[in-house]
C-alpha positions as a LaTeX table, in Angstrom:
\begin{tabular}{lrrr}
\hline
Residue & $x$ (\AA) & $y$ (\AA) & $z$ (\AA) \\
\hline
Unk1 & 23.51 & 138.64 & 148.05 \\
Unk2 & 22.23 & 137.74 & 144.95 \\
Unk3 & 21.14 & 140.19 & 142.28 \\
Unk4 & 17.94 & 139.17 & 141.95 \\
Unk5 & 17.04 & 139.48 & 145.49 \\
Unk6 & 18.98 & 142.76 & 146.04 \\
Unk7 & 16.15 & 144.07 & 143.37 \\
Unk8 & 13.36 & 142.58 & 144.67 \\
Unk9 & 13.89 & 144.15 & 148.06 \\
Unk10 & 14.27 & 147.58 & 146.60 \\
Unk11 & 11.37 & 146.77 & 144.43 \\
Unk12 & 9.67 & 145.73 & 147.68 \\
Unk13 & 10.19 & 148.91 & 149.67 \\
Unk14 & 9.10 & 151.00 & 146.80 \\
Unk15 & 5.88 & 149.26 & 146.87 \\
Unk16 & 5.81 & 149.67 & 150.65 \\
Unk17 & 6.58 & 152.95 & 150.48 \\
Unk18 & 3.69 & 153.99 & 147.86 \\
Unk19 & 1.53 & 152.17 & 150.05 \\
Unk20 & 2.11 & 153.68 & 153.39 \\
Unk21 & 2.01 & 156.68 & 151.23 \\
Unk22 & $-1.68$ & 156.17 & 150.01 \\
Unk23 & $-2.54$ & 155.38 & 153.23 \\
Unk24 & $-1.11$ & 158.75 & 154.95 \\
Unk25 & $-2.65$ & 161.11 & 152.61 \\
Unk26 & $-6.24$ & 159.38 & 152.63 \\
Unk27 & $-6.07$ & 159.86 & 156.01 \\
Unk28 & $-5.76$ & 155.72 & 157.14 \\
Unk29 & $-2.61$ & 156.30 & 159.23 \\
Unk30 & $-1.56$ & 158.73 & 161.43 \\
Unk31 & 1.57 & 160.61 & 160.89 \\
Unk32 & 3.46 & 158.99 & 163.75 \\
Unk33 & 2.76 & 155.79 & 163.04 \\
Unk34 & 3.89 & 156.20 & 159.19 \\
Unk35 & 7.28 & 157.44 & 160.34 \\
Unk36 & 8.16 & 154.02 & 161.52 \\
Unk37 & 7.12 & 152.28 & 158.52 \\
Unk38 & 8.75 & 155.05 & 156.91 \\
Unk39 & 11.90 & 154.12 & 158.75 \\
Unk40 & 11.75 & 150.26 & 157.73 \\
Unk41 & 11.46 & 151.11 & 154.20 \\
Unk42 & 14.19 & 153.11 & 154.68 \\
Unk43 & 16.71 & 150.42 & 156.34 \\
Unk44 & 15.44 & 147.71 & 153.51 \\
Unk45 & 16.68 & 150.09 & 150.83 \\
Unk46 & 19.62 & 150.28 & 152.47 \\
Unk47 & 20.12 & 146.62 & 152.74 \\
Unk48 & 19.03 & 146.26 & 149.01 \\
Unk49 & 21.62 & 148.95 & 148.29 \\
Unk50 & 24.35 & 147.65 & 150.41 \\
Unk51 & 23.58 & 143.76 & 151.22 \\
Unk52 & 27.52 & 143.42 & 153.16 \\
Unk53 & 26.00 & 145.19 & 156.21 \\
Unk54 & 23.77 & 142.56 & 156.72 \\
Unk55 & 26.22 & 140.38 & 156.60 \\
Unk56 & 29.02 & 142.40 & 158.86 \\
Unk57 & 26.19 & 143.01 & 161.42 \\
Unk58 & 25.01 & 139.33 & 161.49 \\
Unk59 & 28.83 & 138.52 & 161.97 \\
Unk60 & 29.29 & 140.78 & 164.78 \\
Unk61 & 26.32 & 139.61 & 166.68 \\
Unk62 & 27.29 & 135.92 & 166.30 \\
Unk63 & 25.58 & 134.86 & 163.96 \\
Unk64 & 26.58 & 132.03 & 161.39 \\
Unk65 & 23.86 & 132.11 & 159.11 \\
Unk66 & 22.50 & 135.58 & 157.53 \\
Unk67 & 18.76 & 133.89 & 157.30 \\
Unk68 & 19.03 & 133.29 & 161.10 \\
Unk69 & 19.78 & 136.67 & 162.06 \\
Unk70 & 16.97 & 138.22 & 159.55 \\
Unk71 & 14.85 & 135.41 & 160.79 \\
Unk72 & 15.78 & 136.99 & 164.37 \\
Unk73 & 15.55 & 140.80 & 163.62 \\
Unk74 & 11.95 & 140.47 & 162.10 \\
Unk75 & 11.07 & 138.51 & 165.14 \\
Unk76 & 12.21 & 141.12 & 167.09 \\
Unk77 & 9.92 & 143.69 & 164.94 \\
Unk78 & 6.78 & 141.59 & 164.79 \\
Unk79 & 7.17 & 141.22 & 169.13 \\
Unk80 & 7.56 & 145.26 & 169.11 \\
Unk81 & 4.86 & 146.02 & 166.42 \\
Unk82 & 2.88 & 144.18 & 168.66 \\
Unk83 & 3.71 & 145.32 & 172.36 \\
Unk84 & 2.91 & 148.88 & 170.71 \\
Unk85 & $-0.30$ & 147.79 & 169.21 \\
Unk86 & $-1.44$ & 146.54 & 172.80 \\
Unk87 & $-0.57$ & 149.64 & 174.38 \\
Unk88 & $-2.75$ & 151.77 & 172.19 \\
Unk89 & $-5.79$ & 149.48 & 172.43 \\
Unk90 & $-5.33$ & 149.27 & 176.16 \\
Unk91 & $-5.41$ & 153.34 & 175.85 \\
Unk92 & $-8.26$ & 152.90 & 173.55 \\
Unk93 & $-10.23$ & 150.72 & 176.20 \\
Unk94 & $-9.56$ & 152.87 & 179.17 \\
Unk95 & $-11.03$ & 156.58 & 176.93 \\
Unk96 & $-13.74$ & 154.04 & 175.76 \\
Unk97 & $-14.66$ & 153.21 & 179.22 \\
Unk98 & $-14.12$ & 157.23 & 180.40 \\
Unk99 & $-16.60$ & 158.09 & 177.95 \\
Unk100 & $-19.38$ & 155.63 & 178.76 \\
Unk101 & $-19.03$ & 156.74 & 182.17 \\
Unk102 & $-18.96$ & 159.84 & 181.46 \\
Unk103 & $-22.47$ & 159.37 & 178.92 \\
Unk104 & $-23.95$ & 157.32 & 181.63 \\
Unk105 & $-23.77$ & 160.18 & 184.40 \\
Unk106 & $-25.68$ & 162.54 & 181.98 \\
Unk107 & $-27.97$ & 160.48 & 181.25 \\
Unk108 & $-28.88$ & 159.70 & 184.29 \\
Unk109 & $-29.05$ & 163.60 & 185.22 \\
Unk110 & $-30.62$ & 164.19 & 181.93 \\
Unk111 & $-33.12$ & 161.59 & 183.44 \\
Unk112 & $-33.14$ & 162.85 & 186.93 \\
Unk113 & $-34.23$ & 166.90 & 185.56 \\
Unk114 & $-37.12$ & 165.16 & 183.98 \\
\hline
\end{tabular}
């Protein structure tokens, strides 16, 4: 890996890092949520640090090209990030729809007293 690249991906996940940093102490992301960011910055210092286990892991998985597996691997992340983005909004939507329930039957007894 080239020299130039090997610093621009540590440079990269410093930035990331600072950011998801920011955004944890004013409060924009939850704890749990940073720790996996926390662990992706942590795997592309790595890989800045040490670009031939890219390679030897792209090897063993069959892969002729190093672009094609990283190509692959965030792939795989985006499709994750986003399965566990849908099941917190579907969470979301269900306490959403508890609550108006919820509101609605006091209103109506709230209404009812009257």
């Amino acid at each position: 890996m080239n020299i130039n690249l090997r610093l621009f991906l540590i440079i990269f996940a410093i930035f990331w890092f600072v950011l998801t940093s920011y955004f944890l102490k004013k409060n924009k992301l939850p704890v749990k949520y940073s720790l996996v960011w926390y662990t992706i910055i942590f795997i592309m210092l790595i890989l800045g640090a040490f670009p031939n286990i890219l390679v030897l892991i792209s090897e063993f998985c069959g892969f002729q090209v190093v672009a094609s597996f990283v190509v692959g691997v965030i792939l795989t992340l985006m499709i994750f990030i986003t399965l566990i983005l849908t099941m917190i909004v579907a969470e979301q939507k269900k306490k959403i729809t508890l609550i108006i329930q919820e509101l609605s039957i006091l209103k109506e007894k709230i209404q009812n007293e009257k």
